[in-house]
C-alpha positions in Angstrom: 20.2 -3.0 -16.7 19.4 -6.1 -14.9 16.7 -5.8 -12.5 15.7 -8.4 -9.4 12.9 -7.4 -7.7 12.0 -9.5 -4.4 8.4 -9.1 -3.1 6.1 -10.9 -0.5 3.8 -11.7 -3.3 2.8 -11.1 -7.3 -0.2 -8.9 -6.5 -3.0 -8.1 -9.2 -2.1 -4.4 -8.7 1.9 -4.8 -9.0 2.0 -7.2 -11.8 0.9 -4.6 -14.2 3.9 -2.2 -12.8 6.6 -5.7 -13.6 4.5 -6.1 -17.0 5.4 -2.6 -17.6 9.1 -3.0 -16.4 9.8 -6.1 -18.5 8.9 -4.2 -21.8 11.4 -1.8 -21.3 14.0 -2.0 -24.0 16.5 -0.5 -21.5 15.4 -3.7 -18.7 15.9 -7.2 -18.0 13.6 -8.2 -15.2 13.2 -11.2 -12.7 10.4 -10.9 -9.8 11.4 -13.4 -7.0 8.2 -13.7 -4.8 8.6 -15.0 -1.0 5.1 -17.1 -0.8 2.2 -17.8 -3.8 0.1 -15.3 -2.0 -0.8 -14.2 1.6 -3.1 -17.0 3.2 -5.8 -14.0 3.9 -6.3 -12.6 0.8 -9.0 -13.7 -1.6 -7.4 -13.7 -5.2 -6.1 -16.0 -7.2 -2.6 -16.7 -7.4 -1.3 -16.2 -11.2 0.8 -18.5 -12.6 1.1 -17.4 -16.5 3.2 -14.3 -15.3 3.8 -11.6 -18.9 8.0 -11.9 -17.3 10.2 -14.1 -15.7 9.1 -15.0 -12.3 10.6 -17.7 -9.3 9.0 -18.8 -6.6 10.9 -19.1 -3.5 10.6 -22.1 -1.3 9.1 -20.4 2.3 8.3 -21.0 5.6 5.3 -18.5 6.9 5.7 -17.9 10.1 2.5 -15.8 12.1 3.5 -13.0 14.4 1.2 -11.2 15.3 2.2 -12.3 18.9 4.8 -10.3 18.9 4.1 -7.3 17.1 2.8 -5.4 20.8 3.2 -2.1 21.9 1.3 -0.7 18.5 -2.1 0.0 20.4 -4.2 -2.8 18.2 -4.3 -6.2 17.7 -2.8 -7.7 14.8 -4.6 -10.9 13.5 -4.0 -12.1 9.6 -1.9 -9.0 9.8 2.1 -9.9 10.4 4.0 -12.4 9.1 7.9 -13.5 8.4 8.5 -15.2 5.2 11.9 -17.4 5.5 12.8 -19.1 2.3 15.4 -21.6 2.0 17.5 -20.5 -0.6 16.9 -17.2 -1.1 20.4 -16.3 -2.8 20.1 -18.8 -5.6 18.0 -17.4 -8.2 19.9 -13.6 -7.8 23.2 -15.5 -8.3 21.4 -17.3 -11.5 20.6 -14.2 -13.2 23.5 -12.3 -11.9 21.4 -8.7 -11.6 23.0 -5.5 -11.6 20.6 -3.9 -9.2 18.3 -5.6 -6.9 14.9 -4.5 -5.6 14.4 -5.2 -1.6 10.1 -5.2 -1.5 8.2 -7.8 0.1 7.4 -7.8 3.8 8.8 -6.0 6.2 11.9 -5.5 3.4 14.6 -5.0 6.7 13.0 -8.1 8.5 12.8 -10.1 5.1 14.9 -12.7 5.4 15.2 -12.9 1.4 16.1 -8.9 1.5 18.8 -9.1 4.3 20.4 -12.0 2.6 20.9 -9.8 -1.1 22.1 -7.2 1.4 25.1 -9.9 3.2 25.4 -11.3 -0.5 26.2 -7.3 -2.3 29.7 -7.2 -1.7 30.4 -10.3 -2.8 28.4 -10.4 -5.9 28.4 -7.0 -7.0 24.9 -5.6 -6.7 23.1 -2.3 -6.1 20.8 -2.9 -3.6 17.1 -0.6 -3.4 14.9 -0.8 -1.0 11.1 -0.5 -2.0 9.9 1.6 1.1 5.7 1.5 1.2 5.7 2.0 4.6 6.1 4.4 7.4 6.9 5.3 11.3 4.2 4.7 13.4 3.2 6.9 16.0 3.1 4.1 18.3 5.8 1.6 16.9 5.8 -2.0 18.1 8.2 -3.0 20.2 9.7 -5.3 18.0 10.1 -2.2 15.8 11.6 -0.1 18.7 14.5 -2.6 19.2 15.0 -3.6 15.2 15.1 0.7 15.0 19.1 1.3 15.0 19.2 -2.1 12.2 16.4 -0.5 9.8 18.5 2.6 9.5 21.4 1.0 8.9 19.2 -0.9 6.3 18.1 1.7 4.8 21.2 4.5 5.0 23.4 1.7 3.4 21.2 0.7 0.9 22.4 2.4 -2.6 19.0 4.5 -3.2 15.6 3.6 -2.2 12.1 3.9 -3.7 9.3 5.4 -2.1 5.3 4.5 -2.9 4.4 8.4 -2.0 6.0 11.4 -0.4 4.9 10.5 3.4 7.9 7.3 3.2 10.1 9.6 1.4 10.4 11.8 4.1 10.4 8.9 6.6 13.3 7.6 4.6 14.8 10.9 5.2 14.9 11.3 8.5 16.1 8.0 9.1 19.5 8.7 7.7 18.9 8.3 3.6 20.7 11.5 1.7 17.3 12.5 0.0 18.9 12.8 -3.7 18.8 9.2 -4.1 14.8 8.6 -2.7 12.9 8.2 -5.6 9.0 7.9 -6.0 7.7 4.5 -7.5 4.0 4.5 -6.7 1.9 1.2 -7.0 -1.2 2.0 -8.4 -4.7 0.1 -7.7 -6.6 -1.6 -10.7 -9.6 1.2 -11.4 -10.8 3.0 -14.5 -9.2 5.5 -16.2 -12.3 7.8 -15.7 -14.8 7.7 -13.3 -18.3 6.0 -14.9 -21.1 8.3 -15.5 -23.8 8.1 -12.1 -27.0 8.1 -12.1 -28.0 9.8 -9.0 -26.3 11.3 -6.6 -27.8 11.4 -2.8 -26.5 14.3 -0.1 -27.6 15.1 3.2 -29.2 12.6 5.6 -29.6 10.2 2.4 -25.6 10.3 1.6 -24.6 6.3 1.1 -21.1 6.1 3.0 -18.7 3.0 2.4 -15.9 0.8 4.0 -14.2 -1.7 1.8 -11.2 -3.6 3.3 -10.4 -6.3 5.7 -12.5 -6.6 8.6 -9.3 -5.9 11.4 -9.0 -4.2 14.1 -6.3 -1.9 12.7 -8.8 -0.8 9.7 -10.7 1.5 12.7 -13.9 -0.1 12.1 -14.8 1.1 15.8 -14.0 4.6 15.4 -16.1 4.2 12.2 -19.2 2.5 14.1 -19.0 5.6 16.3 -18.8 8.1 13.9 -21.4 6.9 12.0 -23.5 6.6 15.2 -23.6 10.6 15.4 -24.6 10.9 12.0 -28.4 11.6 11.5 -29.9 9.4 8.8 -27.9 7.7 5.4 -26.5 4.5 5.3 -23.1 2.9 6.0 -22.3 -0.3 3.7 -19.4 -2.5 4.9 -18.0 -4.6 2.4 -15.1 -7.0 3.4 -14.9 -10.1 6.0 -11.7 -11.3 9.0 -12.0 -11.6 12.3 -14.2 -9.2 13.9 -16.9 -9.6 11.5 -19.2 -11.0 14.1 -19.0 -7.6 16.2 -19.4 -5.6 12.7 -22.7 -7.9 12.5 -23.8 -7.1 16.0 -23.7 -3.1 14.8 -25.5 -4.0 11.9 -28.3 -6.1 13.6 -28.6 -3.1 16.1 -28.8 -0.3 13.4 -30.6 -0.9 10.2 -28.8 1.7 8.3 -25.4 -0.1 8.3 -25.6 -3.0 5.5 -22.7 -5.6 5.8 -21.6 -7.0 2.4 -19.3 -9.3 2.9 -15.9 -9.3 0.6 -16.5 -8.3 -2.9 -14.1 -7.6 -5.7 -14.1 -7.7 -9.5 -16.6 -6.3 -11.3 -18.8 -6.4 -8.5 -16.3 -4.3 -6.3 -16.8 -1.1 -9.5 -20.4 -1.6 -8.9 -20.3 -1.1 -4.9 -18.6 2.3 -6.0 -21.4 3.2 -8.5 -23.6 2.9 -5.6 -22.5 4.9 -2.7 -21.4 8.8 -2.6 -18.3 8.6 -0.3 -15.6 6.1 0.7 -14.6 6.5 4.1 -11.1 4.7 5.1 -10.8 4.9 9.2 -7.2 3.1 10.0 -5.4 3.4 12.8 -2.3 2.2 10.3 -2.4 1.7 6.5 0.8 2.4 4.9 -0.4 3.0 1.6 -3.8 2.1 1.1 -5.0 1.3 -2.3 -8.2 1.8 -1.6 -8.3 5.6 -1.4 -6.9 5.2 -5.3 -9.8 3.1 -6.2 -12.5 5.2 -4.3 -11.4 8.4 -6.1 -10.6 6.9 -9.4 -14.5 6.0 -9.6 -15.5 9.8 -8.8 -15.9 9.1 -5.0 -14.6 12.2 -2.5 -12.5 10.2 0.3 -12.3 10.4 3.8 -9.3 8.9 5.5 -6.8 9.5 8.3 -3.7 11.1 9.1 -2.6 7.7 9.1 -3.3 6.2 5.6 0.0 6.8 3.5 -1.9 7.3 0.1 -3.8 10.2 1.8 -0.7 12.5 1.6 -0.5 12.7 -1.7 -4.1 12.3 -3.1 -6.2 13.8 -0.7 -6.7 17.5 -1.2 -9.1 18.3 2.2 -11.9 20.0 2.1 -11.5 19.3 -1.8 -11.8 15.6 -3.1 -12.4 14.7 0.7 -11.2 15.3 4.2 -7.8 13.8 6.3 -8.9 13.4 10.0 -6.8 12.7 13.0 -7.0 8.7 13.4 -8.9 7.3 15.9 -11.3 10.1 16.1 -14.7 9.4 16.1 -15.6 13.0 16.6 -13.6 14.3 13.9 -14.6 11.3 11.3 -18.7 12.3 11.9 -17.6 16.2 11.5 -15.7 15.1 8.0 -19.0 13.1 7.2 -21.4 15.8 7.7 -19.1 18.0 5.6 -18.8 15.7 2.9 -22.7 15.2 3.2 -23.4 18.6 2.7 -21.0 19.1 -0.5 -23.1 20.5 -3.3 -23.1 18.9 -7.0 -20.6 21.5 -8.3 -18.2 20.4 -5.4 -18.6 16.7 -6.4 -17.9 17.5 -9.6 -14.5 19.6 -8.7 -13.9 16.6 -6.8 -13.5 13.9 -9.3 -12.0 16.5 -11.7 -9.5 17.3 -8.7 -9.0 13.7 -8.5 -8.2 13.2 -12.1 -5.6 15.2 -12.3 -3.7 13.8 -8.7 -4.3 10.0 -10.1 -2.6 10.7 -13.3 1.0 11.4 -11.2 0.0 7.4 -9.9 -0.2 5.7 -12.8 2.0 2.2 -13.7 3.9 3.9 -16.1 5.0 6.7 -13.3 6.0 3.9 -11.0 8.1 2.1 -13.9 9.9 5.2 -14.5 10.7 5.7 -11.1 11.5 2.0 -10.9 14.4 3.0 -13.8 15.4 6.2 -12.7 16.2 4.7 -9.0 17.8 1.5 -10.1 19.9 3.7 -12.6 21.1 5.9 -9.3 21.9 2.7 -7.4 23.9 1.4 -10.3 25.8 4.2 -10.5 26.2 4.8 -6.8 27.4 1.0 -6.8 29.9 1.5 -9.4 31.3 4.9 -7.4 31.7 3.6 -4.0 32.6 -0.3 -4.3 35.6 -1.3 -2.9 37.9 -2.7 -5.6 36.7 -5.4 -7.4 33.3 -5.4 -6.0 31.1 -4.4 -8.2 30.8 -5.9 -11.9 31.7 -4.1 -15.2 
């Protein structure tokens, strides 16, 4: 089976899933990427890729002007990426089945143009769904609404990072036996590293790693923390409203700001606190939840972070709080605070045992298995002479 898969960028935590992919006896694989890599993060782009790889030719266009209506800014946060020839390298590999990711995937101009070119060249086409229904969509998204379902309902099956898209693909039209789960997975140890202390009460160490947006919740955070008697926040990440992030800091000595941090460095920050705290008005996956519990950590995020659904067991491995709540964020990090060593250590344990449904080789099976399903949904319904044999 010939897989494209088109995505915004090759990310460090997505090129072990392709790696995985490409190995396959039963695969061919070809990642198209829409830009080298997204102008705010902070790696490195890779160019000695373990599979074939093309780079399209893109415009980046920033808009964040337009994405209103959403109830937060969004700086270094929305962008279009429109390459010129986006058809090219799918009709030079001639793939059975391709893979709509990247950004946006029904506002990709690369994605809509493999779904205009599928009759005509024969294709399945998946969409990579890793995102979700606001509760407060942007306008943009209100208008585009009728077009993504078509997108979506059309499409001949669709893979899902974690149960919350899988039932937003659901009720937006897609006949829930071909939704399939293809997690991504974030780059953290197999096992949590031994600690050598662990601090509780009004010493607990609470942590924020992530870009420094307004749509991460930092505020609500600030305030939570605010009403919490004694420990110490750290704040590792940098963007836009750093400054006011500083003026907290300045103003309260507990609250430590790191600045971004990553690598090894990044598994040290983990060794070093007792609970990751993820406050975001919108996250629709959120990586970091993975990596926070995958180094023993019990997690509090919001009803809005997609990876909370499925890994966050509350009152268990952490808490799921309404988002934007700065009352209900402090009650979660009192509770948390107050956990006993034999409830940490049910925690990570807990943990274990939801991360090992994550893993790469999970999402590369559920990569197969829904590529599989389109290729034989695309071979059913075709008109005549549209598909290949």
């Amino acid at each position: 089976m010939r897989i494209a898969v088109i995505v915004n960028m090759v990310a460090p935590y997505t090129k072990p899933l392709f790696e995985r992919l490409a190995n396959r006896e039963e695969c061919d694989l070809l990642v198209i990427s829409e830009t080298p890599m997204e102008r705010d993060r902070h790696w490195d782009p890779e160019e000695d890729l373990p599979f074939d790889h093309v780079l399209l030719d893109s415009w980046t266009l920033d808009l964040a002007w337009l994405a209103r209506g959403s109830g937060f800014r969004t700086r270094w946060d929305t962008y279009l990426y429109a390459p010129k020839r986006p058809v090219r390298p799918l009709a030079a590999f001639a793939p059975d089945v391709v893979v709509a990711g990247g950004g946006g995937i029904w506002s990709s101009p690369a994605n809509i143009a493999a779904l205009a070119a599928r009759r005509r060249r024969g294709w399945a086409l998946v969409p990579w769904w890793g995102s979700f229904t606001r509760p407060k969509p942007t306008w943009p998204r209100r208008l585009a609404d009728p077009w993504v379902r078509y997108f979506m309902r059309t499409a001949d099956s669709c893979l899902a990072y974690g149960t919350r898209q899988a039932r937003d693909l659901a009720e937006m039209g897609v006949d829930p036996r071909r939704i399939v789960l293809a997690p991504i997975t974030a780059l953290a140890p197999e096992r949590p590293p031994a600690r050598q202390s662990r601090r509780t009460g009004r010493e607990t160490r609470f942590l924020f790693v992530g870009r420094l947006i307004e749509r991460k919740g930092l505020d609500v955070l600030l305030r939570a923390f605010a009403r919490f008697d004694g420990g110490e926040l750290w704040i590792a990440g940098d963007g836009p409203i750093q400054g006011r992030v500083s003026q907290a800091a300045a103003q309260d000595p507990r609250i430590r700001l790191l600045g971004h941090v990553e690598g090894d460095d990044l598994g040290d920050l983990y060794g070093d606190v007792d609970a990751l705290v993820v406050p975001s008005l919108y996250e629709a996956w959120g990586l970091v939840v993975h990596e926070g519990l995958a180094y023993g950590l019990p997690v509090i995020a919001t009803d809005q972070v997609g990876a909370a659904d499925d890994l966050i067991d509350s009152g268990v491995n952490g808490f799921v709080v309404p988002a934007g709540s700065a009352e209900a964020t402090a009650q979660a990090m009192h509770s948390l605070a107050a956990f006993t060593d034999e409830q940490r250590i049910r925690a990570a344990s807990h943990s274990l045992r939801v991360l090992a449904s994550f893993s790469f080789d999970r999402g590369a099976d559920g990569f197969v298995r829904g590529c599989g399903l389109a290729l034989e949904h695309r071979r059913r319904t075709a008109p005549t002479g549209g598909a290949r044999t």
